[in-house]
N, C-alpha and C positions, 0 to 999 in steps of 0.2 A: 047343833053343836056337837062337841064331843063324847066321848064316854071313853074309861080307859081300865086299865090292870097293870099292878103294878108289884113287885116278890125283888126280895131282893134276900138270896141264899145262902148261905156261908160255905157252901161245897162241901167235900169230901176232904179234905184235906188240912182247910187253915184251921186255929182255935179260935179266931177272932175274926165278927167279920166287920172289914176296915172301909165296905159302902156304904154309902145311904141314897134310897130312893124315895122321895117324896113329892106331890100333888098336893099346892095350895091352891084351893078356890076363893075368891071375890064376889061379893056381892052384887057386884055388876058384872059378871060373867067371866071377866077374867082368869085364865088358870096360869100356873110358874110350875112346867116343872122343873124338877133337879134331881139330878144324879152326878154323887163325888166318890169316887174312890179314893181312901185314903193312903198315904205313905207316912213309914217313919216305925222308928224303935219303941216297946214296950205298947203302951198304947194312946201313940201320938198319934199317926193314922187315923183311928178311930175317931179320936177327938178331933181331925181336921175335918175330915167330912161332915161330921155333926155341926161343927162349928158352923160350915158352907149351908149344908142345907138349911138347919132352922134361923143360920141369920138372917139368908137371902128371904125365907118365908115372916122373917116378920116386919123384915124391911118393906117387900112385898105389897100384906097387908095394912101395913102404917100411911101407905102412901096413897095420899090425894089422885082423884081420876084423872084430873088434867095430865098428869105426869104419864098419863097413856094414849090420851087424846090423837096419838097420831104415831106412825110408822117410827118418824125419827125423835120422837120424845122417849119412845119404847127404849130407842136403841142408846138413847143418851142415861135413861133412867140404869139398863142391863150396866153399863159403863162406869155409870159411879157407882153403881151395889156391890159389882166385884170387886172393885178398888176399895171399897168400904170394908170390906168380906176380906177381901187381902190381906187387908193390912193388920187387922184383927187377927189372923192367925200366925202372921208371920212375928209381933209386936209380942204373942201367947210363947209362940218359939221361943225369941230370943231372950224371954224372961224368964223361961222355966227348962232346966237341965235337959230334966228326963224327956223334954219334945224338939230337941232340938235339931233343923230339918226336917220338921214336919211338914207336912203338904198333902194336896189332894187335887184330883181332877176335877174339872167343871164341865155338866151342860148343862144351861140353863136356858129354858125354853118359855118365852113368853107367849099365850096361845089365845086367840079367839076365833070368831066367824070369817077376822079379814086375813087370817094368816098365820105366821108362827116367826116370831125374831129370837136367834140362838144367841149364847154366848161360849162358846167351846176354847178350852183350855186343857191339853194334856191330851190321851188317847182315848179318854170313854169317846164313843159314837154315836152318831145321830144319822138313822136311813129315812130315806121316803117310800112308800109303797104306793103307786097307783096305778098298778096293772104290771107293773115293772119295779124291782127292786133298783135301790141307788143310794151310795153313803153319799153323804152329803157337809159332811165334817171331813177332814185331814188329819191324820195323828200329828201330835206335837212329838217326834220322835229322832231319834239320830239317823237311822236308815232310812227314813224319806227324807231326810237331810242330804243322805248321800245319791239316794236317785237322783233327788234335785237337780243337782252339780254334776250328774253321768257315771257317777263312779259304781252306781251298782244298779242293775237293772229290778224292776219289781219282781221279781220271779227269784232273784237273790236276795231280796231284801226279806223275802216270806220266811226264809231256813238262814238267815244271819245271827250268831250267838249275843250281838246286842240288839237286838228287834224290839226289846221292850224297854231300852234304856230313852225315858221322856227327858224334852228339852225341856218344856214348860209347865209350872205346876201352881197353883192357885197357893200362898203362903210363905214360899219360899224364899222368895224377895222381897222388898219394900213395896214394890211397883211392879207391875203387872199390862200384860194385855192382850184380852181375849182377840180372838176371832168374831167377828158378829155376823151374821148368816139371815138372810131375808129367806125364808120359805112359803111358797104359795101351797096353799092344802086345800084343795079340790073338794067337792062333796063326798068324793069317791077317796081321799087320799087317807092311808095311816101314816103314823109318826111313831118311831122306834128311835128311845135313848136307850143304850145301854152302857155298862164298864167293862171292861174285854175278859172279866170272866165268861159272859159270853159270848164276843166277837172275834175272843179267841178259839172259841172251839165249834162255832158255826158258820161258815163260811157266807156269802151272802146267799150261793143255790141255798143252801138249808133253811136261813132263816125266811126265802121268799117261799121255801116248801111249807113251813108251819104256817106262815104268813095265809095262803090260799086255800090252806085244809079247810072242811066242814067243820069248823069246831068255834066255839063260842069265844067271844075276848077271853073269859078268863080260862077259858082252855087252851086258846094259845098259850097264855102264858106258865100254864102248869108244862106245857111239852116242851116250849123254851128251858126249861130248867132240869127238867126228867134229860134232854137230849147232854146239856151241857154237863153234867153229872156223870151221865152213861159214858163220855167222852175222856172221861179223866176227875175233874171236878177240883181242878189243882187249886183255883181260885175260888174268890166270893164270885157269885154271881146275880147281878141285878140290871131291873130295866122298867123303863116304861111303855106301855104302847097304847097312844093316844089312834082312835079310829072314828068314825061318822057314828053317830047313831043310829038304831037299825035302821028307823024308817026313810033313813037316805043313803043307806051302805048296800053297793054293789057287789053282788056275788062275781067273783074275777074265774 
């Protein structure tokens, strides 16, 4: 199975920090993880991430095994927890002033022996590592809107003054709809969620150079944070990074 580490930093910069990174384990070996960043005035943000993660964690664990029994039960169960989770935040919005517009990103990663099924919404990301880095999410964003369509190539989209204006946000709407990502994880694969406090400031060389170091899980994850900080540290900074257990984790 797995083992993992998981920090989730406030930076340098913000007073509030508006992530949340969480790992629910199951009984039956099951793990969810989540990472939200949140958006909005005073502290709605805050409250929408929290909202995301602990509801999905106890939707989660409330739910009978059948409801995982297989690839696409997974993926039917991720589908109604967001819309469930959605709607909960957006229904929080519109009834209360001071959160109005609140929102927050999603990855939510359902994970055992046979694999890992996402639910991504918004720009936090999710890489594979198995001898070779790869995101394997898409930002939900304006400028890969415009790549899309030709109007801006990727290399303009990096230094574009809206680069982080998101289309899609967990709350915001009535109705919602993730991404759902089937990921095969290898004996040898890691799994990195994070929110672009640090995908903003580690490009993927850097984060396949931490990746490879000699250093133990939770020392990656202290250098993820040390690097994203040393960088600027404009944002909150969080992540998870799910990897093999030793006794089947290959030295790359």
């Amino acid at each position: 199975m797995f083992q993992y580490t998981l920090e989730s930093d406030i930076g340098r910069k913000r007073e509030v920090n508006e992530d949340r990174a969480a790992v629910i384990s199951r009984e039956d070996g099951l793990m969810l993880g989540v990472i939200a960043d949140g958006m909005g005035g005073h502290n709605a943000g805050d409250l929408a991430s929290s909202m995301a993660a602990e509801g999905l964690g106890r939707l989660f664990l409330k739910e009978g095994a059948e409801e995982f029994r297989s690839l696409e039960h997974k993926k039917k169960w991720l589908q109604r927890a967001v819309q469930e989770i959605n709607r909960s935040i957006y229904d929080h919005s519109v009834g209360n002033p001071d959160c109005r517009g609140m929102g927050t990103t999603l990855l939510a990663a359902i994970i055992d022996r046979d694999g890992c099924v996402l639910c991504h919404i918004g720009d936090s990301r999710a890489y594979l590592f198995d001898g070779r880095i790869r995101q394997i999410t898409r930002d939900h964003t304006y400028v890969n809107l415009l790549v899309d369509t030709g109007e801006l190539s990727p290399e303009e989209a990096e230094e574009h003054p809206k680069r982080h204006m998101i289309l899609r946000a967990l709350g915001t709407e009535p109705d919602i709809e993730g991404d759902l990502i089937d990921v095969e994880l290898g004996r040898e694969a890691c799994l990195l969620l994070c929110s672009d406090g640090l995908s903003n400031k580690l490009d993927q060389a850097a984060i396949e150079a931490v990746l490879r170091a000699e250093l133990s899980l939770s020392e990656k994850g202290t250098e993820f944070i040390r690097q994203a900080n040393d960088r600027g540290g404009e944002d909150n900074i969080s992540f998870i990074l799910f990897c093999p257990e030793p006794e089947v984790k290959k030295a790359w």
